[in-house]
C-alpha positions in Angstrom: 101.9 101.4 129.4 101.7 100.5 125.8 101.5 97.0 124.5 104.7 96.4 122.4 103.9 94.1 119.5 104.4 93.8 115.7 103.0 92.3 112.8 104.5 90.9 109.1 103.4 89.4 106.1 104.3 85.2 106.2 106.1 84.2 103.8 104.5 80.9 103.6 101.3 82.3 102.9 101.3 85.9 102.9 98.6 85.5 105.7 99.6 88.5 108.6 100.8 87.3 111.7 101.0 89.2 114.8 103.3 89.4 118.0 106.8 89.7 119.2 109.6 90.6 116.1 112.6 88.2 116.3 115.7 88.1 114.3 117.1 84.8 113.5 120.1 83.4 110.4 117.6 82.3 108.7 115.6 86.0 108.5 113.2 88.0 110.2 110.7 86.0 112.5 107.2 86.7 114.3 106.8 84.8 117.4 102.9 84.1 117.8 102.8 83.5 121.5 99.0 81.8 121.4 100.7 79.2 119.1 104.3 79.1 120.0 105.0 79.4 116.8 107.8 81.2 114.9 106.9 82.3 111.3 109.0 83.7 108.7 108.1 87.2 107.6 108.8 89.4 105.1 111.2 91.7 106.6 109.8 94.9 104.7 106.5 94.2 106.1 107.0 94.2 109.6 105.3 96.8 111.6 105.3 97.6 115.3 101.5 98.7 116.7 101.3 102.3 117.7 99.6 101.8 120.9 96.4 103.4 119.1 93.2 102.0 117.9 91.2 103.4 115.2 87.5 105.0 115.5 86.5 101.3 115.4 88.6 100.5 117.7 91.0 98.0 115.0 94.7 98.5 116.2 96.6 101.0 114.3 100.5 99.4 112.9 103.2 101.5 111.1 102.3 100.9 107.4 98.5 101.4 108.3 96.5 103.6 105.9 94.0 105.9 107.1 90.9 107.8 106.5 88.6 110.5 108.1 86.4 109.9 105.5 87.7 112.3 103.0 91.9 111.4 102.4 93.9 108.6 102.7 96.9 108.9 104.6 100.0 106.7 105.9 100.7 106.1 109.7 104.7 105.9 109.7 107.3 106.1 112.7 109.5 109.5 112.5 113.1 109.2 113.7 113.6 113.3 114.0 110.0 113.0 115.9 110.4 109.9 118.0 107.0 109.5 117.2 104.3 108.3 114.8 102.7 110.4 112.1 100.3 110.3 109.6 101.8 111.6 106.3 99.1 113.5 104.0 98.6 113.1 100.2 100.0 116.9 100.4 103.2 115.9 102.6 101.7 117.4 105.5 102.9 115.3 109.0 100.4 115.1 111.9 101.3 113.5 115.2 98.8 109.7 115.2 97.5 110.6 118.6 95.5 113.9 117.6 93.7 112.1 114.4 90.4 110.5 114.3 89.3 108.1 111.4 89.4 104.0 110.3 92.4 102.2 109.0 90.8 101.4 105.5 94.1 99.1 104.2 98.0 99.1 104.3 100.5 100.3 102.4 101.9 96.8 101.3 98.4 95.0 100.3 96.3 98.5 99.2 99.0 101.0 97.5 96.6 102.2 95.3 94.5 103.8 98.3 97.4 106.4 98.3 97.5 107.3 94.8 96.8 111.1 94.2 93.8 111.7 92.9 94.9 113.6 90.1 97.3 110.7 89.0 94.4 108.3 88.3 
């Protein structure tokens, strides 16, 4: 069974935190079980794992960027799919579990790794 988890970016720090989402008044939360701790994420940041790890074997999160050494590409959850993909630079959709690379950064601290070539 896969491990359910998330992560988000503290807004105390901006250091990622990693564990179980919780939704409190005050905002969006994630509880660090190893601390007890509840930390206050950005809410925009939060990803869940995808139950895969990378060629490295570093855990893979929505938001993740990828790479098989040749493009950079986004691992995002599909509603129509029920699943997560990774989205090309060209659009293209492929389901995370066939894909083999490294995550090399994340959307929210490395946009720039999924800039278009030809736009730079």
């Amino acid at each position: 069974m896969r491990e359910i988890k998330f992560r988000g970016k503290s807004i105390s720090d901006n250091s990622w935190v990693y564990g179980d989402m919780v939704r409190g008044t005050a905002g969006m939360f994630i509880y660090e079980q190893e601390t007890n701790n509840e930390i206050l994420v950005y809410p925009d940041t939060i990803g869940q794992y995808t139950g895969i790890e990378d060629m490295n074997g570093r855990e893979i999160y929505d938001g993740d960027i990828i790479s098989d050494g040749t493009d950079a590409d986004l691992v995002e959850w599909d509603a129509s799919l029920l699943a997560f993909v990774v989205t090309a630079n060209d659009g293209a959709m492929y389901l995370i579990d066939y894909l083999f690379g490294e995550v090399i950064g994340n959307k929210y601290d490395n946009p720039e790794l999924l800039e278009d070539e030809e736009d730079v």
